[in-house]
C-alpha positions, -999 to +999 in steps of 0.1 A: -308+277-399-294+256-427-289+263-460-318+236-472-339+250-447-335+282-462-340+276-502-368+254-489-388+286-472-375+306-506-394+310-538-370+296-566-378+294-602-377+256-605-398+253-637-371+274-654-364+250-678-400+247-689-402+282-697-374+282-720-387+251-740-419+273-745-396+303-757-380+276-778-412+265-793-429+300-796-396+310-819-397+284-840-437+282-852-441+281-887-474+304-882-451+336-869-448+351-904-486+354-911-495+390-903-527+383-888-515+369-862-486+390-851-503+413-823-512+386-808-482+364-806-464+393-796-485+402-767-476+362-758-437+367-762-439+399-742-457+383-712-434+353-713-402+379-715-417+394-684-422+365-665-384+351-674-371+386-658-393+383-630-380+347-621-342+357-627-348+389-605-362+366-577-335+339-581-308+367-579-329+379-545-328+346-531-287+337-539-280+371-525-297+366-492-279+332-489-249+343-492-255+375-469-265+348-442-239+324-450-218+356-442-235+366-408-235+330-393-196+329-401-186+360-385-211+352-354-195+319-347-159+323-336-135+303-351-105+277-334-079+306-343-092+332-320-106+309-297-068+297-290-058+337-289-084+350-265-071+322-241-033+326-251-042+366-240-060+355-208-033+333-196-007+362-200-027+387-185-031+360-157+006+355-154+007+393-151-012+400-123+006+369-104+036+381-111+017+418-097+013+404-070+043+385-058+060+417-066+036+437-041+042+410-017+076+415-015+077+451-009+051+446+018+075+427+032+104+451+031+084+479+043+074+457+074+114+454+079+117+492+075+094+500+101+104+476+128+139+488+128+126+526+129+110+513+161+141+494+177+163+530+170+134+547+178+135+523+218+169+527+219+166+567+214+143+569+243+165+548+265+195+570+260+172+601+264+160+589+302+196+578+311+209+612+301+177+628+318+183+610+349+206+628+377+242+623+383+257+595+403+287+605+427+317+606+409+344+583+431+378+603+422+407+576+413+435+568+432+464+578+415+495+556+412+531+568+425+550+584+400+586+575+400+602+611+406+619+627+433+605+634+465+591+664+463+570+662+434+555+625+447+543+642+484+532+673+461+508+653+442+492+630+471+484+663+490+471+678+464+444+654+455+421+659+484+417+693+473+407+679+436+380+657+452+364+686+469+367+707+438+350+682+414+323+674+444+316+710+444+314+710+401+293+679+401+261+698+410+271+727+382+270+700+353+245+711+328+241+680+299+215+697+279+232+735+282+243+759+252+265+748+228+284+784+226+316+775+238+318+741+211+303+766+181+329+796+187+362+770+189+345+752+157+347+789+140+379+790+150+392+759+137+374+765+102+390+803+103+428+786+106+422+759+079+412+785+058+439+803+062+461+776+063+441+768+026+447+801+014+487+802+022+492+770+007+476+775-029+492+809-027+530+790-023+518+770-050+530+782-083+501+788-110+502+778-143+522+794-172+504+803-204+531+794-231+529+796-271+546+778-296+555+803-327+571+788-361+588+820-380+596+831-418+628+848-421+636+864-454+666+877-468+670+900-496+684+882-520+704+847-530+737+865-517+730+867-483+744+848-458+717+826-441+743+815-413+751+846-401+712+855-405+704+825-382+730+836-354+717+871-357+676+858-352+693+832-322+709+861-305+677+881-296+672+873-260+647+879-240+631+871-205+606+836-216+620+829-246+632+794-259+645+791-293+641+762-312+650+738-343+653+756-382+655+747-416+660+766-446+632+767-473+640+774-508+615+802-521+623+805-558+652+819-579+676+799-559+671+824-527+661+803-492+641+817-462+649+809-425+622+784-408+624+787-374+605+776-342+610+788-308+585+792-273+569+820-256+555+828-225+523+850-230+529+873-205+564+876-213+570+880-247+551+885-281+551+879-313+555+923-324+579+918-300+598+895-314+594+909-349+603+943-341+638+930-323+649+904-356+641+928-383+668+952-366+690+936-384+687+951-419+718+938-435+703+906-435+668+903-429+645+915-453+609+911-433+597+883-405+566+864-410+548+840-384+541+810-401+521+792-376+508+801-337+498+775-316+489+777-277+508+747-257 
């Protein structure tokens, strides 16, 4: 439905203009300020104020149910924007499900491979299983060549080998291909038990490691007098089992007197640190009190 068709089948005020030229005229009379005839003029301007609210009540009606079908037939018809997106999404979804399918395809394809080489090992399984099923042929012994020793040994071996023939003719009927595997398992636990002891000898040659410390010292004198020389010789000559001593300074602590920085390395199990204390601060003449300045695992 168009929008002419629509104010057509409407009932719109048209003679608006009309009615306000009456209003015009009924205000400006000359007769209005007579009192006689006041009631009934104003039982005229109150039917004509009626009739003007009336009409703009129905011409508000009618311009809000145009616009609420304007509205409806917009939003029924769809427009060139999401026309071009439902077909954009259709074509993707389309691409997808090729792409689906050529995918599916292909691992058919690949599971078809699968399962005819399971059945060519699968033929060739059962071919080895009826050869090994089947009984033993004759086994023709060898001729062996003539070994180039003396006499004796030669003759010994060319008499001897009748005697093998018979022996292996005799075996050939005691062959059993699908026996116990016993005798296989027992030497295979016996080759595990001597790697394992071969294993457990070598780690045990092979020397494990050392835990070792690195200890910087603080060695104090009594006073500004003292010989820090003789104090170093005196902290160098403790010796001990793991012990390694290392570079030292002196440090000035205040009031001109100088401590004894010195570094040295420990093993663990060896030698420790109230070890080492207790055997420095033996020397009393010199050594007022030992501190460790830093302890650090190497």
């Amino acid at each position: 439905m168009s929008s002419v068709d629509f104010l057509t089948q409407e009932k719109i005020w048209f003679d608006k203009p009309r009615y306000d030229e009456a209003e015009r005229r009924f205000y400006e009379r000359p007769d209005r300020s007579d009192g006689s005839s006041q009631p009934a003029q104003d039982v005229g301007a109150n039917t004509i104020l009626q009739d003007i609210a009336r009409a703009r009540e129905n011409i508000q009606k009618s311009l809000a149910g145009l616009k609420t079908t304007l509205c409806n037939r917009g939003s029924g018809q769809p427009s060139l924007s999401q026309m071009s997106q439902l077909s954009i999404s259709s074509a993707a979804d389309q691409g997808e499900i090729i792409c689906r399918i050529k995918s599916l395809e292909l691992e058919n394809h690949s599971l078809h491979k699968v399962v005819e080489d399971l059945r060519a090992a699968l033929s060739k399984l059962d071919c080895r299983v009826s050869v090994l099923e089947k009984p033993p042929a004759a086994v023709t012994p060898a001729t062996t060549p003539a070994v180039p020793y003396t006499n004796g040994t030669t003759v010994q071996q060319n008499t001897s080998a009748p005697v093998k023939e018979e022996e292996e003719e005799d075996d050939d009927d005691d062959i059993d291909l699908f026996g116990s595997d016993d005798d296989e398992d027992e030497e295979a636990e016996q080759l595990k038990e001597q790697r394992l002891k071969e294993y457990a000898e070598k780690k045990a040659k092979k020397p494990g490691l050392i835990a070792k410390s690195s200890i910087l010292l603080d060695v104090k004198p009594w006073d500004d007098e003292t010989d820090m020389v003789k104090l170093e010789e005196c902290v160098r000559s403790v010796a001990a089992d793991g012990l390694l001593w290392g570079s030292s300074k002196l440090v000035p602590v205040g009031y001109g007197i100088k401590k004894l920085q010195i570094s040295c390395v420990v093993e663990d199990d060896k030698v420790g640190t109230d070890i080492l204390e207790e055997e420095i601060t033996k020397f009393e003449d010199y050594i007022q009190s030992v501190d460790v300045a830093a302890f650090n695992k190497i």
